[in-house]
C-alpha positions in Angstrom: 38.1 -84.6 -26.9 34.1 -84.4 -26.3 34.5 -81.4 -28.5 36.1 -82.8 -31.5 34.0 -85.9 -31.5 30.7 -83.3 -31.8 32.4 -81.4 -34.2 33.5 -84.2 -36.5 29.8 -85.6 -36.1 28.1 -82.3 -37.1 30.5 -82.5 -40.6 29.5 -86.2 -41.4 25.6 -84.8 -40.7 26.2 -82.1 -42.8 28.0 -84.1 -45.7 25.4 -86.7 -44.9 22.4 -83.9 -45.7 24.5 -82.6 -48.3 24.4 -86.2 -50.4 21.1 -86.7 -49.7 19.4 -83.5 -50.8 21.6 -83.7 -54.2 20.0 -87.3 -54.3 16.5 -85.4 -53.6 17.2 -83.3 -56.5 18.3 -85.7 -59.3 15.1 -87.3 -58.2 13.0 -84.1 -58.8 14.3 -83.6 -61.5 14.2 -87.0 -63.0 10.2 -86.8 -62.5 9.9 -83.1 -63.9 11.3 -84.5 -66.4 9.6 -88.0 -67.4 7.3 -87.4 -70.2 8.7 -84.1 -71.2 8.7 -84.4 -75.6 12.0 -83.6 -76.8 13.3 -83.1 -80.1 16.7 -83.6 -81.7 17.7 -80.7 -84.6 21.1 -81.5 -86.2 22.7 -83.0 -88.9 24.4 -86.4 -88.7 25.4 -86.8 -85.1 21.8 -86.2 -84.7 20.4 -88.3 -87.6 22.0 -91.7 -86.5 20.1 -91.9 -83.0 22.9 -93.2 -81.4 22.3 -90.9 -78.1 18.8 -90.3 -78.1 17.3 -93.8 -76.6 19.6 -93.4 -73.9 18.4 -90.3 -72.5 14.3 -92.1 -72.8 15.8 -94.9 -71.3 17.7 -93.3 -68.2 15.0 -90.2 -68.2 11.9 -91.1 -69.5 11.5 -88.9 -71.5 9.3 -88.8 -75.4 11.5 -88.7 -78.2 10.5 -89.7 -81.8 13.2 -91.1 -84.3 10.7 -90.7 -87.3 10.2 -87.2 -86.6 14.1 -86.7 -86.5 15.0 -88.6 -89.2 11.9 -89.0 -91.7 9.3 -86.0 -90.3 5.9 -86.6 -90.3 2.8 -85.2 -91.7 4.9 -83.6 -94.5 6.9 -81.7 -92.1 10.5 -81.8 -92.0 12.8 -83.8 -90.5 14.8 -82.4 -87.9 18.1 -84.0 -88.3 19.5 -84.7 -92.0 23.2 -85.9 -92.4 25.8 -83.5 -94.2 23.7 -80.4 -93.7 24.9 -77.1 -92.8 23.1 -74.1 -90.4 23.9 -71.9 -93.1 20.6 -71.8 -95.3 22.0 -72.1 -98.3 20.0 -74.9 -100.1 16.3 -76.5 -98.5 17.6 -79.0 -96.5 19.5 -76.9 -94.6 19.0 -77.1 -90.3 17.6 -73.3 -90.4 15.4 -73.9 -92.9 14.0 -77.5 -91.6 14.2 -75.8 -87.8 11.4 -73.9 -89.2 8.8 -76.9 -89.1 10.3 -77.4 -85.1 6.5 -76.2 -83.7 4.4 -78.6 -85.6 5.9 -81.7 -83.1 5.1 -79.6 -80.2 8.2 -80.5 -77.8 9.0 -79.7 -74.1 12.7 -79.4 -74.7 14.7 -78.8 -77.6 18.1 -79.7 -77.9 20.6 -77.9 -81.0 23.2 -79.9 -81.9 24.5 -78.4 -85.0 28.4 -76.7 -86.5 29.7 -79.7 -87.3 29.9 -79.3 -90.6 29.7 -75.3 -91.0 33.9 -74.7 -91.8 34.9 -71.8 -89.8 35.3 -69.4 -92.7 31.6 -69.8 -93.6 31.1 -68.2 -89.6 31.8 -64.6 -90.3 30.5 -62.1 -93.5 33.3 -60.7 -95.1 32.7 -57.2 -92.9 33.5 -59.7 -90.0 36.2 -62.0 -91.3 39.0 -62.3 -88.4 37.6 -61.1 -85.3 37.1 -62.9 -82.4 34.6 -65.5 -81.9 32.8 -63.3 -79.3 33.2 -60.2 -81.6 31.4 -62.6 -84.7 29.0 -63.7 -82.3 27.8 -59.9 -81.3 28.6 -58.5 -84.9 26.7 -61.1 -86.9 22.7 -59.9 -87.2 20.3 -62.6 -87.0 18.4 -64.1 -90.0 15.0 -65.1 -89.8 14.0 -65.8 -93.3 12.0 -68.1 -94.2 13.6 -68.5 -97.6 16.9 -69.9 -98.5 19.7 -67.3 -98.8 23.8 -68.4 -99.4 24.5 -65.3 -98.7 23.7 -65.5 -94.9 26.7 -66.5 -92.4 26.5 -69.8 -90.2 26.4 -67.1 -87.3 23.7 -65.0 -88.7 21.6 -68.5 -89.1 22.5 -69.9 -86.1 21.2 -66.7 -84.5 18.0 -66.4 -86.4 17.4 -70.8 -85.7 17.5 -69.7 -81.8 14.9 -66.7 -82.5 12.5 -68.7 -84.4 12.6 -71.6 -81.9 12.0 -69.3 -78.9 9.3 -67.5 -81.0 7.7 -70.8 -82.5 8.4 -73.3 -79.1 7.6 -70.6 -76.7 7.1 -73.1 -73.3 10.0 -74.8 -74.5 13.0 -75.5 -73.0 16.1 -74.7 -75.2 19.7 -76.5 -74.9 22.0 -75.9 -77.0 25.0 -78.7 -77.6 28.9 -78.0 -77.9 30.7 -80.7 -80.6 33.5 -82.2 -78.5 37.1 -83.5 -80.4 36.8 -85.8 -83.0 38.9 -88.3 -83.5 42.1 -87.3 -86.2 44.9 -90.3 -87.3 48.4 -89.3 -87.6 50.7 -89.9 -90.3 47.9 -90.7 -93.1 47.7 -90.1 -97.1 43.9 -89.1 -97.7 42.2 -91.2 -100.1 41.8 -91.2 -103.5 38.6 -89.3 -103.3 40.1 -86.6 -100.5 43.4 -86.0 -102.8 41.7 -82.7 -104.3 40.9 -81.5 -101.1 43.7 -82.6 -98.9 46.6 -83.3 -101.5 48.3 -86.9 -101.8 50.5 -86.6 -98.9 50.1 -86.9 -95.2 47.7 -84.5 -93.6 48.4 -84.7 -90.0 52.3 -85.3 -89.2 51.9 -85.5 -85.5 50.0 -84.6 -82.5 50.7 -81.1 -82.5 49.1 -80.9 -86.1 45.8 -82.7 -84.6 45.5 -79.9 -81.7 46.4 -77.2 -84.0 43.4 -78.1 -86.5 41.1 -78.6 -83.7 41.5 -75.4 -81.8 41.8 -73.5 -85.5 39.1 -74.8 -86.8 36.7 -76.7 -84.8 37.0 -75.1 -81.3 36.3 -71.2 -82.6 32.7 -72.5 -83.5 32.3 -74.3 -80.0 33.4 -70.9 -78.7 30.3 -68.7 -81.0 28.0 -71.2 -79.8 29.2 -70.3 -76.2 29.0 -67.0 -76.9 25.3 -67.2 -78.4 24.1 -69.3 -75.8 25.1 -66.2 -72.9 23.6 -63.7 -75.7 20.2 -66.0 -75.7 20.3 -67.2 -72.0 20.2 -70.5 -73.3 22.1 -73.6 -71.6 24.9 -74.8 -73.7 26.3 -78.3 -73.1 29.4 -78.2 -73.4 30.8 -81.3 -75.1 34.3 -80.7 -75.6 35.3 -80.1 -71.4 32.6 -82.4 -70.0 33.2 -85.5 -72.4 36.9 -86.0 -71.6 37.8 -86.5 -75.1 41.0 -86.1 -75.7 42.9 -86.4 -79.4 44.8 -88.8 -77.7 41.8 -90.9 -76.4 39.5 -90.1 -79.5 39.9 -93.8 -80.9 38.2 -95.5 -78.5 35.2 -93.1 -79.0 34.8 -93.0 -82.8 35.0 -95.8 -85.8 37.6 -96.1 -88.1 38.2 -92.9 -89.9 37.8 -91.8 -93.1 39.0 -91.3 -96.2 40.1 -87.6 -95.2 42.0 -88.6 -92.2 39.0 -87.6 -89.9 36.4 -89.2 -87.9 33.5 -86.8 -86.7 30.8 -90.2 -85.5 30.8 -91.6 -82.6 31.0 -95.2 -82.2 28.6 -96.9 -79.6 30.7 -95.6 -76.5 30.7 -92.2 -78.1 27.3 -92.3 -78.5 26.6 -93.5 -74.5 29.3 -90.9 -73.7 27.2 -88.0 -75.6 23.8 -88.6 -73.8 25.4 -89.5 -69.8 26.9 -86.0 -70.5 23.5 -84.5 -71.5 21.7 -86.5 -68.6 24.5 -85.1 -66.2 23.8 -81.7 -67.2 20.0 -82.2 -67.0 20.1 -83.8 -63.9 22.6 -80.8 -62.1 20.7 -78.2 -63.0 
């Protein structure tokens, strides 16, 4: 009996020690961390500063919303909404990515794809191969002028070259989109009906998922794959947010015209930086 007291003793010690280091190291961390100058390239998601205060509020960390939404000192801004990677027109993230060394940051995070459309992924040569096989086959573009011609992969590619080239004692994290939220049984809107005809876009559930891991999840899956190529963190969004299609609502407005809703609301925003501060802090 002695015996099994000691020996359920020693376990509550060790799952004791166990708590308490991982409480040791979220503290580390926490202070490596306060200070550090981040900045926020993306388009939208990252242009509304929904999730960036949180992460100075809960980490302490230096963030600037005129850098990411204005620039300053005639450099660009690092998040603009509706913008593609692809560099097809100035505005574009590569091209802005380029101006990412004049704000000097400690951590960069890339939160970008959501509105690249999968076809725009893959050059022709590369059209309908796996997202792994685009993410190897695709060469890198590091332009510094705008080109149409250049895939989302290529650009993506060449973004994370230039940042580790221009930011080198930077930290790099790249950020996985995560399920958006899609209503059932909906005519688009007068303004979508070119796009999306004058009938209902999404007849069920099943439709939903079936858009979503056609056309949204294969880019979440390249980003994967570039972050391994890279050695670069990737924050995956889609399994660590537990968004569902079925739970999307409470996470997003109303959606649009299109049937669609790709912001956050004010949960979805919280939700979006406690997974990056989970991630940060785990590490």
């Amino acid at each position: 009996m002695k015996k099994f007291l000691k020996t359920i003793l020693t376990l509550s010690l060790c799952v004791l020690s166990l708590s308490c280091n991982e409480e040791e190291s979220a503290d580390d961390k926490l202070a490596e961390l306060n200070g550090k100058k981040i900045i926020t390239i993306g388009d939208s998601l990252t242009a509304l500063c929904g999730w960036q205060p949180y992460l100075v509020e809960w980490l302490g960390v230096d963030w600037s919303r005129e850098e990411t939404v204005n620039g300053v000192n005639g450099h660009s801004p690092m998040a603009k909404g509706g913008t593609w990677v692809k560099p097809s027109y100035e505005s574009s993230i590569y091209i802005r990515s380029l101006d990412a060394k004049y704000y000097d940051p400690d951590i960069i995070f890339v939160y970008v794809a959501s509105n690249d459309p999968m076809y725009a992924w893959a050059s022709p040569e590369n059209a309908g191969k796996t997202p792994e096989e685009i993410a190897k086959a695709e060469p890198a573009y590091r332009g510094t002028e705008t080109d149409a011609s250049v895939s989302t992969t290529s650009a993506y590619k060449g973004m994370i070259e230039n940042l580790m080239r221009d930011c080198p004692d930077a930290d790099i994290y790249l950020i996985g989109m995560m399920r958006i939220y899609i209503k059932t049984g909906m005519v688009p809107t007068a303004d979508f009906t070119e796009l999306w005809g004058d009938t209902i876009r999404f007849e069920n559930m099943q439709e939903v998922e079936h858009y979503e891991m056609t056309e949204r999840y294969p880019r979440l899956e390249i980003i994967r794959e570039i972050g391994k190529m890279y050695d670069l963190p990737v924050i995956d969004l889609w399994t660590m947010s537990g968004i569902t299609n079925e739970n999307a609502h409470e996470y997003y407005g109303e959606v649009a015209g299109d049937c669609t809703q790709v912001h956050p609301n004010a949960a979805g925003d919280k939700r979006v930086a406690e997974c990056i501060r989970d991630f940060l802090l785990s590490e």
